[in-house]
TIZASE-48831 format. One record per atom (N, C-alpha, C): x, y, z; atom name; residue in one letter; chain. Coordinates in steps of 0.1 Angstrom, whole numbers. Example, Ala and Ser with C-alpha at 12.3 -4.5 7.8 and 13.67 -1.06 7.14 Angstrom:
<pts>
PT_xx_yy_zz_atomo_residuo_cadena
PT_132_-57_78_N_A_A
PT_123_-45_78_CA_A_A
PT_132_-33_78_C_A_A
PT_128_-22_71_N_S_A
PT_137_-11_71_CA_S_A
PT_129_0_79_C_S_A
</pts>
This chain:
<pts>
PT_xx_yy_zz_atomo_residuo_cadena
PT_310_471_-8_N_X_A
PT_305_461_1_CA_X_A
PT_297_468_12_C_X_A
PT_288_463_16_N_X_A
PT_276_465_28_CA_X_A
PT_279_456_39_C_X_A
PT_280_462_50_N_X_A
PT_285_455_62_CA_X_A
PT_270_459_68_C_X_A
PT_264_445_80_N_X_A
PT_253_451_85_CA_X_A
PT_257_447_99_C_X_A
PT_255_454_105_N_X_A
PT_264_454_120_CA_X_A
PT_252_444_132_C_X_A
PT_257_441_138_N_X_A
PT_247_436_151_CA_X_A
PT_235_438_156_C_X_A
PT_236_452_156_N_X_A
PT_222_456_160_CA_X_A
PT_213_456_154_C_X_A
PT_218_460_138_N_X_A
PT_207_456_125_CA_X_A
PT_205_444_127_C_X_A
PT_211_437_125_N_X_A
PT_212_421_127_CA_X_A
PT_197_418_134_C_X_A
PT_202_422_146_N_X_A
PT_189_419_160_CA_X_A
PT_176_426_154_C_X_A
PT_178_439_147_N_X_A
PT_165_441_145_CA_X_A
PT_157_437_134_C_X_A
PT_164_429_121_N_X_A
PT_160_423_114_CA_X_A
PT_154_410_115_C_X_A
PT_162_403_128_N_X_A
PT_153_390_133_CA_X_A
PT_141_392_140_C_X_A
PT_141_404_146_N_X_A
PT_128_410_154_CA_X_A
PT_118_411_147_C_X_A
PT_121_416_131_N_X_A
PT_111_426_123_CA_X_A
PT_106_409_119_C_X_A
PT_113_399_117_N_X_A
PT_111_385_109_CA_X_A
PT_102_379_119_C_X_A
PT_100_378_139_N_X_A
PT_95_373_145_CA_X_A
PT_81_380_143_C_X_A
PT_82_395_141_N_X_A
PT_73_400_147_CA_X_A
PT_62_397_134_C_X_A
PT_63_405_121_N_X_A
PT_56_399_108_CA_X_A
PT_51_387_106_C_X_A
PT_65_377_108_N_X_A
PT_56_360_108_CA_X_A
PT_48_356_120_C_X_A
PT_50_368_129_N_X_A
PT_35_357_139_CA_X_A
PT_19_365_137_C_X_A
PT_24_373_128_N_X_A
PT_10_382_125_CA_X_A
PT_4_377_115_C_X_A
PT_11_366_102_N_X_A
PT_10_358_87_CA_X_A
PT_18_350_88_C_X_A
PT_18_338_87_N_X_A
PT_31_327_86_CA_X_A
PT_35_334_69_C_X_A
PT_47_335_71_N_X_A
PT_53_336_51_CA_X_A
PT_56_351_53_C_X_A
PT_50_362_66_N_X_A
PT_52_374_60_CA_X_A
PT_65_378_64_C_X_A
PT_73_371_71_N_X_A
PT_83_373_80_CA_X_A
PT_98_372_67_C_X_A
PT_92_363_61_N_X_A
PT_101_357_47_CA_X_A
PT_101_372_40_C_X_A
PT_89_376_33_N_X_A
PT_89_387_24_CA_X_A
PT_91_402_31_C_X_A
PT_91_403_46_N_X_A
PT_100_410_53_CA_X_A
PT_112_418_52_C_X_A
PT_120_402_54_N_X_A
PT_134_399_51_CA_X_A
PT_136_400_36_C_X_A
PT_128_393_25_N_X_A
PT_136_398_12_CA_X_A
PT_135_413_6_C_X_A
PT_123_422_15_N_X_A
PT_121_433_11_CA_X_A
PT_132_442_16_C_X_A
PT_134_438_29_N_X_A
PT_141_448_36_CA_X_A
PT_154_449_31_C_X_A
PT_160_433_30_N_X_A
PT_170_431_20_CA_X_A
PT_179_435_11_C_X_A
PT_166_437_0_N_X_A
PT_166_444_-16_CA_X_A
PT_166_461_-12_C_X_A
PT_160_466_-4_N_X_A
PT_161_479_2_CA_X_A
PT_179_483_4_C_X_A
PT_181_471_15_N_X_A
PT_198_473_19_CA_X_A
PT_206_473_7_C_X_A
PT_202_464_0_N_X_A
PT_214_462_-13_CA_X_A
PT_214_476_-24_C_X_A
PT_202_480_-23_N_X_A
PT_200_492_-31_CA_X_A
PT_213_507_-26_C_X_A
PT_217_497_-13_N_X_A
PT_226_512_-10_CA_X_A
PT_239_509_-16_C_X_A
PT_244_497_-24_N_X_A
PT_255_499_-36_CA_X_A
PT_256_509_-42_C_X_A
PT_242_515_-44_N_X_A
PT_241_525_-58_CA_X_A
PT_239_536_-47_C_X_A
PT_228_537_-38_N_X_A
PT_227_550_-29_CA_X_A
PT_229_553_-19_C_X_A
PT_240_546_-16_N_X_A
PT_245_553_-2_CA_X_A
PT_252_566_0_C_X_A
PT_248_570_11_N_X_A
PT_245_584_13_CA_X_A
PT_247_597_12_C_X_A
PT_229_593_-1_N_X_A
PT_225_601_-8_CA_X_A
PT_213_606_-2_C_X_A
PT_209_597_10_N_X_A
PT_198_601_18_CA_X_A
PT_197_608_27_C_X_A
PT_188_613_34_N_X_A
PT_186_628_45_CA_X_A
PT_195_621_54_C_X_A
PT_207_630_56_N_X_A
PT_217_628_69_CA_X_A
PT_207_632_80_C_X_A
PT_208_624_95_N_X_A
PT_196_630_104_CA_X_A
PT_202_628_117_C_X_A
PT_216_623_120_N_X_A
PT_226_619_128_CA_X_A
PT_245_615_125_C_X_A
PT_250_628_126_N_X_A
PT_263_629_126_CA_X_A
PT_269_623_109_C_X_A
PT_275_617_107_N_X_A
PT_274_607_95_CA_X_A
PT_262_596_89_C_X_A
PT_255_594_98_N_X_A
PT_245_586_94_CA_X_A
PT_234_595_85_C_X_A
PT_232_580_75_N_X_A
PT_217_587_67_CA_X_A
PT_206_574_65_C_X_A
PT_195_582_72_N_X_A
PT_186_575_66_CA_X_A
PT_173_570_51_C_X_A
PT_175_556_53_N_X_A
PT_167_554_42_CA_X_A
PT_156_551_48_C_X_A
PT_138_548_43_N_X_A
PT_133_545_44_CA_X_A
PT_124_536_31_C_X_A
PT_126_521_37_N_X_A
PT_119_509_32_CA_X_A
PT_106_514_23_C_X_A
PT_109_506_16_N_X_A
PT_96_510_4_CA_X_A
PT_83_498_9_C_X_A
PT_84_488_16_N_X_A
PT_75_483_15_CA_X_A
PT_65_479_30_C_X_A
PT_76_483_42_N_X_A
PT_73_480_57_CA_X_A
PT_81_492_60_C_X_A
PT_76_495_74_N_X_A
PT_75_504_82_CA_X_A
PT_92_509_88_C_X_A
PT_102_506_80_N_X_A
PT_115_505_85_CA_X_A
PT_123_515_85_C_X_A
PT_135_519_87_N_X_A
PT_142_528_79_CA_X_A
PT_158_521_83_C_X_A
PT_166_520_76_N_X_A
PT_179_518_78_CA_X_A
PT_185_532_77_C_X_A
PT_196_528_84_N_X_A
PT_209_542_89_CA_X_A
PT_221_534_81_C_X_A
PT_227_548_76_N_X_A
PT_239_539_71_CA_X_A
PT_248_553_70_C_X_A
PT_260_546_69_N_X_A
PT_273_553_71_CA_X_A
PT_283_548_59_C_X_A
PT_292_559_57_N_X_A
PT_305_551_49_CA_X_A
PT_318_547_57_C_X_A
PT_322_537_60_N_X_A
PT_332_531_61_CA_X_A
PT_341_525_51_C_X_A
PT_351_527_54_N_X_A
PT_361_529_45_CA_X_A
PT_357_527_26_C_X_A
PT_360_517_21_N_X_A
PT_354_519_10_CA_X_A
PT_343_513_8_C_X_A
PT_332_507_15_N_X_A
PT_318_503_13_CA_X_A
PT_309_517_25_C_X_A
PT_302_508_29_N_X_A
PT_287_512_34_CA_X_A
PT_283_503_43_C_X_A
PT_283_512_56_N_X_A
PT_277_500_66_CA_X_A
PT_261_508_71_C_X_A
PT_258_493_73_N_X_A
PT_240_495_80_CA_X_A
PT_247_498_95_C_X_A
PT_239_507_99_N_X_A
PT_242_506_114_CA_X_A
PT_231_506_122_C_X_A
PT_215_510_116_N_X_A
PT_207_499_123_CA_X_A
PT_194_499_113_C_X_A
PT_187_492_120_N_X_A
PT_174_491_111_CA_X_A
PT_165_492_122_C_X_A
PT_157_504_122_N_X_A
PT_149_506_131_CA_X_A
PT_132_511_126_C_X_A
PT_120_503_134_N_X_A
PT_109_508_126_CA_X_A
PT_110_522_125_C_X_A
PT_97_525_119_N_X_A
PT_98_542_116_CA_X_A
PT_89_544_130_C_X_A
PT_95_558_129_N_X_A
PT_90_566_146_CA_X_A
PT_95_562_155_C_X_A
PT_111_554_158_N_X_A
PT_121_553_163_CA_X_A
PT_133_558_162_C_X_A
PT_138_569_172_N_X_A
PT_148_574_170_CA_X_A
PT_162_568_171_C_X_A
PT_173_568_165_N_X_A
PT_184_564_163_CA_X_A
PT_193_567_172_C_X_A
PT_198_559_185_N_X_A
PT_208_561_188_CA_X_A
PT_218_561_193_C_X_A
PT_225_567_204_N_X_A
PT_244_566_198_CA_X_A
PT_248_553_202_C_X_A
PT_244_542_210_N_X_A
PT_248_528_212_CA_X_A
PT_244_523_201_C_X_A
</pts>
């Protein structure tokens, strides 16, 4: 299971305001991209460059993103989703 925590949360509605006022629709394919990126961590969670304590990040195949994730107990949690050239941290 993938848990996406609050802050992800906030930053995914961000990345959704910020895309759809640039394209109406792009804010939709945003969110399904970013998505399909998160769910991919069933299979790869972390397997990606550790770059903070337990955290590893991925980086989005299709927008400028990267999610942090960790293992909690037996799944994988998002702990944030931040554009790229934002540093990750400890709050």
């Amino acid at each position: 299971m993938i848990r996406i925590v609050g802050s992800a949360r906030r930053d995914l509605e961000e990345g959704f305001q910020f895309y759809d006022s640039q394209e109406l629709g792009l804010g939709d394919y945003f969110l399904s991209s970013v998505r399909a990126d998160i769910e991919s961590l069933r299979i790869t969670a972390g397997v990606h460059r550790a770059v903070y304590a337990d955290y590893h990040r991925m980086l989005c195949k299709t927008f400028p993103f990267a999610v942090y994730d960790t293992k909690v107990g037996n799944g994988s949690g998002c702990g944030r989703l931040a554009q790229s050239g934002q540093t990750l941290d400890a709050n």
